[in-house]
Every structure is written in C-alpha cells, then in structure tokens.
N, C-alpha and C positions, 0 to 999 in steps of 0.2 A: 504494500500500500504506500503510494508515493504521500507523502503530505507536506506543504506548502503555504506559507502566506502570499506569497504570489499570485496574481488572477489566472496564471496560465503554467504549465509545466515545458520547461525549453525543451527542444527537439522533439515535446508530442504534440498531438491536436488531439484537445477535447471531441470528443463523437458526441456525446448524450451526458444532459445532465439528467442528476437522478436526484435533486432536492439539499433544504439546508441539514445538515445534521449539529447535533450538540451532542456533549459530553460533560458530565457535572458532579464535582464529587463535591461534600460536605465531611472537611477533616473536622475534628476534635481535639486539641491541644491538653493533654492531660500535666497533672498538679505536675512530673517532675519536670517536666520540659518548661513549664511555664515558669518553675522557682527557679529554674536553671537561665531561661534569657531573662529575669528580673536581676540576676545576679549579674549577668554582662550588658546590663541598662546599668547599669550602679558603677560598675568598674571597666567598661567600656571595653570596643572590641566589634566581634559579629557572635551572633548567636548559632551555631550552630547548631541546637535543635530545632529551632523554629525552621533556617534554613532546607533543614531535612525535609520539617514538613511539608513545609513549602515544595519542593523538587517532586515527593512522593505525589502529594497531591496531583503536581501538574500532569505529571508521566498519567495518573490514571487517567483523569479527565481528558487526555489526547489517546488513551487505549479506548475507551470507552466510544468516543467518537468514532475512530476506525473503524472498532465493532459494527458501530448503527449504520457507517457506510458500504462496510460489507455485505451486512446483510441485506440492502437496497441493491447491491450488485454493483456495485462503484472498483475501482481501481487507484482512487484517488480521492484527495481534498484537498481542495486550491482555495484560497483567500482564508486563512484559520487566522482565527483571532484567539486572545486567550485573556478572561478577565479574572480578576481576584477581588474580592466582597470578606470583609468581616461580618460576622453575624455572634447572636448571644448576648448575652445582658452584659458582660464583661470583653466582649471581641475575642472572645478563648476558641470560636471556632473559624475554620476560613471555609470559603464556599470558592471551588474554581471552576469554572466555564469554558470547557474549547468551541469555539464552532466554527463550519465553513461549509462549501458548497459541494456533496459527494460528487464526481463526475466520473466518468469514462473514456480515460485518456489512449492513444494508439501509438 
C-alpha cells in the first residue's frame, strides 16, 4: 500500500478513486508516563514517554486507515493528513486522525 500526502503518486496514474478513508485511535496516557513527563516539564529536556505515545499512536491511526483502504480495494492513499486532539478532563488522553483519498494507482 503506497501512502502519500501528495495529490498524486510519481511515475503512476491514478485509475479509480474509491473514497475518503480515516483512521483514528484514542490513546490513554497512564499515571507512570504522565508522573514521568511532569518530571521532565520540571527539569526540562523531551519526554520521552509521551513521545512514545505519540509515534505509537500515529503508526496505528495510519495502519488503520490502510486497513479501510484495502478493504475498499484501493492500492493506495494520496493527500493523508494527520491531526492530533487532546481530549479528557485533564488532556491525559490524545485522539489521532489519519485521513486521505483511497485510490487505484497503475
């Protein structure tokens, strides 16, 4: 599955589109991860749990979409965007968004 923020894949030609698809996962940030970047907000640096999260996140929400393109018969997804949302009374969870246009490239 090629995927792409691009409108178009070089050297193929779109045949058929086959619709928008999304991908969306809703992480959870549990207490140790969260005590753990409160402590490198304090003493400064990067967080590398959140980061984690973060990367894990993305990866599924762009697996996920693939999925929904496959099973529409696609070969691709060209123009993916990718957005990130805090949600939860505390912002403890994040919500990530892939999407873009499944198509049928040759």
């Amino acid at each position: 599955m090629i995927v792409t923020t691009t409108p178009h894949v070089d050297g193929k030609k779109i045949v058929e589109y086959k619709g928008i698809v999304f991908g969306e996962v809703i992480s959870g940030v549990d207490f140790i991860k969260d005590f753990a970047a409160g402590l490198t907000n304090f003493f400064g640096g990067r967080s590398g749990s959140y980061e984690g999260e973060l990367i894990k996140a993305r990866e599924e929400a762009l697996g996920e979409m693939e999925k929904r393109a496959y099973s529409m018969g696609a070969n691709a997804v060209v123009g993916v965007d990718i957005d990130y949302e805090t949600l939860g009374q505390g912002g403890n969870m994040l919500m990530v968004t892939a999407s873009g246009t499944a198509v049928i490239v040759e």
